[in-house]
Structures are given as C-alpha cells and as structure tokens.
N, C-alpha and C positions, 0 to 999 in steps of 0.2 A: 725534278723527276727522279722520282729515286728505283729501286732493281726490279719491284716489285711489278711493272708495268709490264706490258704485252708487248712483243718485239717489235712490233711494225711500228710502235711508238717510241722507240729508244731513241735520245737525241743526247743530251748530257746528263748523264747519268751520277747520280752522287750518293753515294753510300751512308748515311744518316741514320742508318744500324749493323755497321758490317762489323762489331763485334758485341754487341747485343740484339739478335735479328727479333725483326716482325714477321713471322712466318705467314704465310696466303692460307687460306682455307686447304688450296688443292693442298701444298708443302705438311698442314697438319695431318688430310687425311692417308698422303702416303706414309707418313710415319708410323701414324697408330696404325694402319695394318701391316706393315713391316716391322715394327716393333715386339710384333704378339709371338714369335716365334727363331728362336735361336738359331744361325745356322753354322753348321758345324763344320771342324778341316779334318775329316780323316781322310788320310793321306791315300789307302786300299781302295776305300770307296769312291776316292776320285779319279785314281786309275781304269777302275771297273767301270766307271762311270764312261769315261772318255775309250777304252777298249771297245764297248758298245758300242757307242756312236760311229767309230772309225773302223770298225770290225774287221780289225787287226790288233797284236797285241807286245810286236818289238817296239821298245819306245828309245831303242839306241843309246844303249847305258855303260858303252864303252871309251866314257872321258867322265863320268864321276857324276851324271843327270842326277840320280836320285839323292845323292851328297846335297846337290843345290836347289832339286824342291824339298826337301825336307830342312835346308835354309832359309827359302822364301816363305813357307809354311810358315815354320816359328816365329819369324820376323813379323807379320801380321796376324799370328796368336797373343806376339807379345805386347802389342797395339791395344790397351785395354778401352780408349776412347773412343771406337771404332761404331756407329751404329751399327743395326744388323742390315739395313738397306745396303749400306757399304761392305760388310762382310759377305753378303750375299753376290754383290756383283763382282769382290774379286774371288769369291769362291766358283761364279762361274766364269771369269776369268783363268784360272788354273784351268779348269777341265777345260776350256777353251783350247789354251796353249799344249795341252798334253793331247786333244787327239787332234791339232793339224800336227805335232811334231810326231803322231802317229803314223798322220795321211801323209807328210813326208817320207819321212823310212820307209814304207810301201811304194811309194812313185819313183824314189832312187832307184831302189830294189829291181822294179819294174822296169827302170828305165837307163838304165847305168850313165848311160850318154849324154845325162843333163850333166854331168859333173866336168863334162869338157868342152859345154857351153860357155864363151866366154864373154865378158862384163867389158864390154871395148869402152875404152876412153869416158870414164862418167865423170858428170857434173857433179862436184860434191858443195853445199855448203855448210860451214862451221861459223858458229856463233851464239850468243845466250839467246833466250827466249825473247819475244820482245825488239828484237834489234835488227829485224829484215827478214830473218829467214825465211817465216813464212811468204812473207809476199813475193820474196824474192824465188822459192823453189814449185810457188804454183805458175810465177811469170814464166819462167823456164821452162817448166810442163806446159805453155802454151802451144809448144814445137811440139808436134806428131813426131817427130822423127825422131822423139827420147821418151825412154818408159818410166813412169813415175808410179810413184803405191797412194793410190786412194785411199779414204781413210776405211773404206768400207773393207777394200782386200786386206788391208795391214791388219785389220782383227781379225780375220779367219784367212789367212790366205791360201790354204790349200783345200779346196771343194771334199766336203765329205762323199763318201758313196751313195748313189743315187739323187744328188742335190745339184741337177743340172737344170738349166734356162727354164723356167716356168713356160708357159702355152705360147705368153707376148714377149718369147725371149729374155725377160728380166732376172738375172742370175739371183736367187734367193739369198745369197750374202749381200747384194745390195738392198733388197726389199727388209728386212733385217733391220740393217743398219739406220735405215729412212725412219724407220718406226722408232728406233732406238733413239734417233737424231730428236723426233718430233715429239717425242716424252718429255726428253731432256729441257727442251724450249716452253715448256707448259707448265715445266716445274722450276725451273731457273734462266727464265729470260735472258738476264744480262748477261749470259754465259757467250753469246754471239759477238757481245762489243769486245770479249777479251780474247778468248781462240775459239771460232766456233768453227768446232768438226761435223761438218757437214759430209754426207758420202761421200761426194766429188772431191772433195778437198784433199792436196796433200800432205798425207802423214812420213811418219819418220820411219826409218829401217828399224831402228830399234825394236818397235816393237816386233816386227821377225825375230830380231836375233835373240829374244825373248823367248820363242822357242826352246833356245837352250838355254832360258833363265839364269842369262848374263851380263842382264842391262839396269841399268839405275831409273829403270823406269819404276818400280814401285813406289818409289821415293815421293817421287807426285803424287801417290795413292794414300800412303798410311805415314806414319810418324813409325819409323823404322831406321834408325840410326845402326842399328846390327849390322841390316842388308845393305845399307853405303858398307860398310868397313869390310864385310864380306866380297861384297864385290871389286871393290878395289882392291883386294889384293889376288885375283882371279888372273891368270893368263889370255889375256883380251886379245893375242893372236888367233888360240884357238878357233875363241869363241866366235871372232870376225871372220875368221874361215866358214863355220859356220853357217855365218849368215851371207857369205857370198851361195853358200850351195842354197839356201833360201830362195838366194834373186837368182840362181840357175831356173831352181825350179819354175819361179816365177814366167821367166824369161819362156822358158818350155812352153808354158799352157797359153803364155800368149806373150808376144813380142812387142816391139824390138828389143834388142839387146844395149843399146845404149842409156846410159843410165842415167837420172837426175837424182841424189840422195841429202838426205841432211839431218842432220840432230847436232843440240847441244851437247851430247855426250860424248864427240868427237872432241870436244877441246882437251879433254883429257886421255883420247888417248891416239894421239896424231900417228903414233906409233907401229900398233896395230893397224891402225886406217890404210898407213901407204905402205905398210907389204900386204897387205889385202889389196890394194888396189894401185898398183905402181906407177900405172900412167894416167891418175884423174890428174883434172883440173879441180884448184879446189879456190870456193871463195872464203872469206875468211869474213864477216859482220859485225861490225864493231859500236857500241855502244854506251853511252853512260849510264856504268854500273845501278846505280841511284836508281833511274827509268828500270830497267831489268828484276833491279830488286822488290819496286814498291810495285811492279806490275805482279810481278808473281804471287806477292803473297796478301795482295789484293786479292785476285783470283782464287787462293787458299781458302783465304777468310768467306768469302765467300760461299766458295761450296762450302765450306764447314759446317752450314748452317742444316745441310741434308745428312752432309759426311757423317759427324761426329756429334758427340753427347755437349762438348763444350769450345767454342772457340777461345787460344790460348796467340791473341798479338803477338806477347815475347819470347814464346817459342816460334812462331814462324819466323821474325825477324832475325834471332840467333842463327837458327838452325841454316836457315835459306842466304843469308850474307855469310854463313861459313861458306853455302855448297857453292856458289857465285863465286867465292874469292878464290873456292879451290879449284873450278873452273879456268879462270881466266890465268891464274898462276900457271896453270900447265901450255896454255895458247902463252903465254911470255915465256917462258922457257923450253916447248918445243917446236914455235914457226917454225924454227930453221930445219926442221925434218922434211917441208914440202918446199919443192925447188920455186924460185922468184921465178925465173920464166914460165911456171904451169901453176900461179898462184896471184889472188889480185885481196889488197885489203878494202874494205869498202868502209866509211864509215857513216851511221845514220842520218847522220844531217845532211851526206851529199847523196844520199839513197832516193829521196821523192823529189822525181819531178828530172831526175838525171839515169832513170833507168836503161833506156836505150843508149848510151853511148858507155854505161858499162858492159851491157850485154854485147858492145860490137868489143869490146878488148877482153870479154872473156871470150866469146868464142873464137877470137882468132888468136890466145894463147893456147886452148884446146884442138885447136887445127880443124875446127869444124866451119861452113860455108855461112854466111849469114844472108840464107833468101828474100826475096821480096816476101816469100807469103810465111815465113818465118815470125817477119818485120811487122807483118800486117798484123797478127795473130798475138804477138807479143802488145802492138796499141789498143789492140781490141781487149787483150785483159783489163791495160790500163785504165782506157776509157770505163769498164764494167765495175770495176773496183776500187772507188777510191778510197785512202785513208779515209777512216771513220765511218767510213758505210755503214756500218749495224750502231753506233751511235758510241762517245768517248765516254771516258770515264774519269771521274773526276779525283785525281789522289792527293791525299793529305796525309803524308806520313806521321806528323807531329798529333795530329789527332786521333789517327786509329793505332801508330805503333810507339809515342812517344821518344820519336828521335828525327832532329832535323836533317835533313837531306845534306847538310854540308855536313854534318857527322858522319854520317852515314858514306859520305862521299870520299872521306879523308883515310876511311881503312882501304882505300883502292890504288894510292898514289904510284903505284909499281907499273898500273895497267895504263894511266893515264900519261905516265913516262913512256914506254913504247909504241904507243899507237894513237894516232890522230882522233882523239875524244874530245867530244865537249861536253860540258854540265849543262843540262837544263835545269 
C-alpha cells in the first residue's frame, strides 16, 4: 500500500516514491493553482495586516521582537526551494503570530493579574520526536484536573476581537483548525500514520513561545540553517518567561492552572526550562536515535513533495542527524539540572504496554493523587489508541537515504552510554 491511499485505508504503508513522488491528481491541481502567484514577506504589510485583525497596534518590542522577525523573515526568504503553497502558509503563519502577540499585549494591558497567575507544579515531558511524547503528553491530558494546549489553540491561542463561540458554542479557532486538519488529510494522507495533528490533539508550548519568535520551530518548516544558529545563541530565559505569561494567559481565559507541557526543544535547553518552572516534574523519553532520525526525515521527505520544488535525501539526513545529535548532547550533559526526585527516564521499549505503572511513579514524584477516575480515563485512552492506529510506516533508510542504520547508529554512542537505549 503505498501514501497515496485514502486514510481509513492506511495499514502498512511503504514509501516506493518518497524521493521521486507520484503526485495524485488533487496534489497536481493544488500546485498549479498555488503556483500561478508569488507570495511576498514585506515585513510593514505584515504588521498592518495583523494590526487590522487585532485592532490594536503595541506589538511589545521592548526585548528586540522586530530584531528577530526581521530574522525569521530572512531566514525563509533565504529558503530558495520553498513552493509558494509553503511560502504562503508560513507567510500566514507570521501574521498569525504577530496579531495573537498583539491580542496578548492588550489582554495583559487589560488585565495585569494574569501575570500573577501561577503555573503550580506541571507535568513537563522532554524527549526527541518519535520516542513517546506524544502518546505519552495526550495520556496525561487524559486527567481533567491538568490543562494541556490542543492543537487547535496552540495556533491562535489568544481569541481575536469579536471571534467568540459560534450559535452551537463551537469556538471559531477550532472550526478553523478541523477544516485545516481535513485539507491536510485529502492532500497528504499518510501524514496521520506519522504525527497527525488533529484539533484535539496535543501540541507543544513552543509554538506559543513563538509568539516571541524564539523557538526552533521553523526548522520543521523551511531549510533555514541561519535561524538554528540565530536562535541558539538567543537568551532562552527570556524568552521562556515569555511563554510562561503565554500559559498565564492561557490559564486566564480558561483553567486549570496545572499544567502538562512538552517539546523536543527542551533537550537543549533544561536550563531555561527549570527557572521557568522550578517545581515541574519532568519526564525525560528516551529512544534509539536511528528510529527518531529515519522517522523525521521520513516525514520530511514526504511533505516535500507539496513543500518544496525538489526533494534533496542528503540534505535531510545531514542536516537532521546534526539537529538530533545536538539535541541529545545537551539532554547528556544537562539531566543533572532536573533534580532525581521530581524526574523519571522512561525509555521506548519499556513505554507500551507499561504505561500505568509509570504514570503511578510520576505522579507520586509530583506529589499529585492518583484517582480511580484518573485511572480509568487514562485505560480508556489506552484502550482508544493503540500504537499504529492510523496505520505504520515502513522505513528503509539504505534505500531512501543511502546509509545503514548501524552507521547511522554509531555517531550516537555518547547517548547510548548514558541512558538505557536499545537499537532496533
């Protein structure tokens, strides 16, 4: 069965053009009409764009904002492989980020008291893509009694003016998002078998802290080596300040205050993470590198085929087994920044099928109660979600990126020293 297939039919999936695609009729005719018209990054026009929308016009440019859109700008001008389908979507992406970090600055403004709203005891998890997170930070969010970011709010999470509950109560950022979801699935199927963001689903803080365009989230978007080295060398205290006033706000327009978060971009910087947030509990997902690498840039290759003018194998497997190694280097030389008693390592292979007896030792390193109806809510994810639900994928790294997986395996040997990995 190869990608091309309609979702409800996805079983094992095998990529038998994932870097020479056969494109579907629908995939051709989005192109050729996206193709017929350039879309452009003036920077003015994006602001006046997003000033409109939020009809307000402080965009809080007292830590160097317009420094670092006019970096993230560049950074994906200097992207020459870029279709315009994908220029277009992170061009409305910016004006995205620019009027909720509008509709913020007005709601602070408004409300000063969200900023002494506090973020009690959160569930944080760190680890590569690929390696649990996910399953592990929607299981977590199965408890009512912790707030988690859908994927729907983490793209617009501050409601613009006048953009309240439709008639049947349905908040217009999730109607949005469902349409957005149900494009995405019509034009690239197998995109479910690898991370499918579905409204409900949850996403990563990052992209709040995005807001103030300080996160390695573009990295997944465009081929922008500038914007890693820019941002790495960025004061990520700051900026995770930040994004705790983000989940203030959050927290403000709807509760509870206790928190489940997660992204791979904590590996690097554990740092900033615990004086932002001093009393998480944090889990830590451990995986072989190998699986982490060839799932991602699987998934690359993949979109490429919408994203970009050409897919290029040895540039993703460069590029992404650097960003992976500088990842995990930083998780080996800063655990010891999150204390052993309010920290647990998990690693993949003891992850399915032993969920509940890790979720009873994290929450009782986090000092939180572990209810019956907790307990029940957590089997019922289980039960609802099993691995491979939306159907596997079949990887062959010798085929699509010309390197074996024991090659590939052997630039890691630092990671596989510290932490209980296996090779599959």
């Amino acid at each position: 069965m190869n990608a091309a297939d309609p979702p409800n039919t996805l079983e094992d999936i095998d990529f038998d053009d994932l870097t020479s695609p056969r494109l579907t009729e629908v995939q051709r005719q989005i192109l050729t009409f996206t193709e017929a018209r350039r879309v452009e990054f003036d920077i003015d026009s994006m602001i006046a764009e997003a000033c409109e929308q939020a009809g307000v016009a402080d965009l809080d440019d007292t830590d160097g904002f317009t420094e670092r859109l006019s970096a993230h700008v560049a950074a994906i001008e200097g992207d020459d492989g870029l279709r315009q389908l994908t220029r277009s979507t992170l061009r409305q992406r910016v004006v995205r980020l620019l009027r909720n970090r509008l509709s913020l600055t007005e709601l602070v403004k408004r409300f000063p008291e969200i900023e002494s709203i506090s973020i009690e005891k959160p569930f944080i998890v760190v680890g590569m893509p690929r390696s649990g997170t996910t399953h592990l930070v929607n299981l977590i969010a199965a408890d009512p009694r912790r707030r988690a970011l859908p994927y729907w709010e983490s793209q617009d999470p501050i409601p613009a003016p006048g953009q309240g509950p439709d008639t049947s109560g349905v908040d217009p950022r999730y109607t949005r998002s469902k349409k957005e979801h149900e494009a995405l699935m019509a034009s690239a199927p197998a995109v479910a078998a690898m991370h499918d963001r579905y409204p409900e689903a949850i996403e990563e803080e990052v992209e709040v802290l995005d807001l103030d365009l300080a996160s390695y989230v573009l990295e997944w978007h465009a081929r922008v080596p500038d914007w890693r080295d820019y941002y790495l060398r960025l004061d990520q205290h700051r900026h995770y300040a930040y994004m705790k006033k983000v989940l203030q706000a959050l927290t403000f327009l709807r509760g509870p205050r206790t928190w489940v978060l997660k992204s791979p971009q904590h590996c690097e910087q554990l740092g900033p993470l615990m004086a932002t947030f001093p009393d998480a509990t944090v889990v830590f997902t451990h995986r072989d590198p190998v699986a982490v690498i060839q799932s991602a840039i699987t998934m690359m290759a993949y979109s490429d085929r919408l994203r970009r003018h050409t897919i290029e194998p040895d540039w993703l497997l460069n590029y992404w087994s650097d960003r992976v190694h500088r990842l995990l280097g930083a998780v080996v030389r800063d655990r010891g920044l999150v204390p052993a008693e309010r920290s647990i390592d998990i690693s993949f292979h003891h992850l399915n099928g032993n969920e509940m007896p890790l979720l009873e030792d994290l929450y009782r390193r986090g000092g939180v109660d572990m209810t019956a109806s907790a307990r029940d809510r957590f089997q019922r994810y289980l039960d609802g979600n099993p691995r491979g639900k939306h159907g596997r994928i079949h990887y062959d790294l010798r085929r699509h990126f010309g390197i074996s997986p024991d090659e590939l395996r052997g630039r890691f040997d630092f990671y596989y020293d510290r932490f209980d990995v296996r090779a599959e």
